[in-house]
N, C-alpha and C positions, 0 to 999 in steps of 0.2 A: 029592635035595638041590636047596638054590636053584642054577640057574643063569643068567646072564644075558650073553650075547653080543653086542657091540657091534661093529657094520659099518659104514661109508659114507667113512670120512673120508678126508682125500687134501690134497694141496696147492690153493688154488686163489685166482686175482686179487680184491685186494679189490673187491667189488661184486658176487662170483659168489656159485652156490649150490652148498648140500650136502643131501642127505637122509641121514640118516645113522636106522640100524634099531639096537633092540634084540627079541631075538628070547630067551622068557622059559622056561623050565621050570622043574618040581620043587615046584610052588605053585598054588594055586589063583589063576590072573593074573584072572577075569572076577570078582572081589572086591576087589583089588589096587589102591590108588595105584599109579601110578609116577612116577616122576621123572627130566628129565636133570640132571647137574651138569657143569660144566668146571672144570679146574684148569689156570692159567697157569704158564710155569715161574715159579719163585721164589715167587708167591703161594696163597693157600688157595683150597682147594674152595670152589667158589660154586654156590649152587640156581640153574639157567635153568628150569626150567619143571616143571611138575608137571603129573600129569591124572587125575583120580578115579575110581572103577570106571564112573562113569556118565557119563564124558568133560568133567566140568567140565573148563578150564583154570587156569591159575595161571603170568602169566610176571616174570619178572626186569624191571626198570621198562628197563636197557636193550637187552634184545631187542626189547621189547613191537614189535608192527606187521612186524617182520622174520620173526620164528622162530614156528612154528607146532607145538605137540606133538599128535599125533592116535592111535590107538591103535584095534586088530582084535583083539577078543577071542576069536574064532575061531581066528585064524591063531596067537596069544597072542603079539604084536608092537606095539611101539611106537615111532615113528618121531619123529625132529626135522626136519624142515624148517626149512632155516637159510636166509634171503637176505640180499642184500645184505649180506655180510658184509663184516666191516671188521677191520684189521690184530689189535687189541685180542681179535679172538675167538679169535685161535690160541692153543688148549690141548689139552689132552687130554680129552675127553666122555665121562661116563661115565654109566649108565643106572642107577637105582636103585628098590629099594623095600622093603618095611622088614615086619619081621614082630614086631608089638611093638614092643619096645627096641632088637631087633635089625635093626642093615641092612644090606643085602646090594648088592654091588654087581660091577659086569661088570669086567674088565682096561682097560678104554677102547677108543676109535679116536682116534687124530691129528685134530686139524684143524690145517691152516698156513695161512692169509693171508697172501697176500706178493706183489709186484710182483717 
């Protein structure tokens, strides 16, 4: 079955960074979009970034320049590189990607920004 396990996040001062991994089985991943999303409390799941089997990108207008998604077909891993981050990005992240109609998605990791 799909599975999709998300690591890296942690608390950390606006302007720091995070890598944060998702690390994929159960699917063919080296055919596979993926995708990160974050959800803030109180508001909906938002798309931050996307990355195609053939590593195109795809980012959210307000990451763009900060967040980088990049991805190891090999290792069958997909990582966010978040910087400079700012208050507004504490949510929950979660890594996604879709089989058909259907989409599947990890538990999250925390991010907090905070002084």
């Amino acid at each position: 079955q799909v599975q999709l396990v998300e690591s890296g996040g942690g608390l950390v001062q606006p302007g720091g960074s995070l890598r944060l991994s998702c690390a994929a089985s159960g699917f063919l991943f080296s055919i596979s979009a993926m995708g990160w999303y974050r959800q803030a409390p109180g508001k909906q799941r938002e798309l931050v970034a996307t990355i195609t089997n053939t590593g195109s990108t795809n980012y959210e207008d307000s990451v763009k320049g900060r967040f980088t998604i990049s991805r190891d077909n090999a290792k069958k891993t997909v990582w966010l590189q978040s910087n400079r981050l700012e208050p507004e990005g504490t949510a929950v992240y979660y890594c996604n990607t879709r089989r058909g109609a259907i989409a599947y998605w990890g538990q999250g990791t925390q991010v907090s920004v905070s002084s």
